[in-house]
N, C-alpha and C positions, 0 to 999 in steps of 0.2 A: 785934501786928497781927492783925485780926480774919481767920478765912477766911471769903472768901463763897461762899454755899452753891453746888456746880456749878445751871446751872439747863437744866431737861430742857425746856422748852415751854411755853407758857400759849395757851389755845383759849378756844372758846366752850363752856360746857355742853351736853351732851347728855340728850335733848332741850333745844334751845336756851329760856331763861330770861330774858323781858323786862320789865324793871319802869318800865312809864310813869310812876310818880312823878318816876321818876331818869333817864331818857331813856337807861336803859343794858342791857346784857344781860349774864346773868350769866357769869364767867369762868370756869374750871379751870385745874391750874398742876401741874407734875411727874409724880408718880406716878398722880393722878389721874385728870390729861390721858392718858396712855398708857392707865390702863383703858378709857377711855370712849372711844379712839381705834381701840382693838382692836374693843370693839361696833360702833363705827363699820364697820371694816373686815369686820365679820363679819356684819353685816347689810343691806352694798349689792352688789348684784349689778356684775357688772363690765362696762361700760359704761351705767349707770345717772348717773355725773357727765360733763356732757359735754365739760368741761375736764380731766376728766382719764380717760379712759376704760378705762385698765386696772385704776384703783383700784379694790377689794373683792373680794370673795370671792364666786361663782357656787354660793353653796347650795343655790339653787331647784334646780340640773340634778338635785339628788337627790331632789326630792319625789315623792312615792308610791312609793319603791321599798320593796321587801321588806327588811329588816336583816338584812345579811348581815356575813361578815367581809371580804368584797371591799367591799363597800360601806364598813364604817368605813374601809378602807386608803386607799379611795379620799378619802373627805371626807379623813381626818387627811393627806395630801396635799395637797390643793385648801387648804386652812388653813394649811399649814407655808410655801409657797409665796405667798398672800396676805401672810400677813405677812413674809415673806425681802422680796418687792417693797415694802409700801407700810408697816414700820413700823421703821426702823434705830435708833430707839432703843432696842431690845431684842432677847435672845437668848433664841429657846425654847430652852429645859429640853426640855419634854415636852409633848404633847399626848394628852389621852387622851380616851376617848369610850365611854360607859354607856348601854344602856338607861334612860330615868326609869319612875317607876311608871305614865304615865300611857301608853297606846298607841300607838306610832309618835312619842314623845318621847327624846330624844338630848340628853344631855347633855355639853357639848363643855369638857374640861378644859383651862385653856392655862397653864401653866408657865414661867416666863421671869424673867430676866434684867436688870436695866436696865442697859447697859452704863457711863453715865458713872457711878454710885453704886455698883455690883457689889449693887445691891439685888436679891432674889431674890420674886417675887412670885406670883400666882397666880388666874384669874377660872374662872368658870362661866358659858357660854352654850347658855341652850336652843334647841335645833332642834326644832322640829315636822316631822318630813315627810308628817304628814298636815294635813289641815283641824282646825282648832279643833269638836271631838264638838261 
């Protein structure tokens, strides 16, 4: 008897992907679906969907501030919290957070878990807290 595979989710691409040849949009499925669910999560401000208004993450409240280590506490908070509420198919590990090279850029490490596979995975999102120079 064959196993079949657990299945973690199947969404729409992010940025969504429509191809009017095929009257269809493109799909994502597992592992995928969770990375792109995470950006998801990490790039809409919270009450931003208005069906669901506590989903995402309020990164904006931190723009223009100065880079402090209260400040990273703060974000890796506000992140650890976004995802405990809107992403249960995963366990962060760790989150960590870097200066980038370029000024008032933050690089936001997310470390995690996928609970039904015990897959251990890992993304990179940048933060600007300033204006694009």
């Amino acid at each position: 008897m064959e196993k079949k595979p657990l299945f973690l989710g199947t969404g729409w691409s992010f940025p969504p992907r429509f191809y009017q040849e095929k009257g269809t949009v493109e799909m994502v499925s597992d592992e995928e679906d969770i990375q792109e669910s995470l950006e998801i999560i990490l790039s809409t401000g919270s009450s931003e969907r208005v069906m669901q208004l506590d989903f995402g993450c309020e990164l904006s409240q931190f723009m223009f501030e100065e880079i402090t280590q209260s400040l990273i506490t703060r974000i890796r908070g506000t992140i650890s919290d976004a995802i405990l509420d809107n992403e249960t198919r995963i366990e962060v590990n760790d989150i960590s957070i870097e200066e980038g090279e370029e000024q008032g850029l933050l690089l936001i490490g997310v470390s995690y878990t996928v609970r039904a596979t015990n897959t251990r995975s890992n993304m990179v999102y940048p933060f600007y807290l300033n204006e694009a120079q």
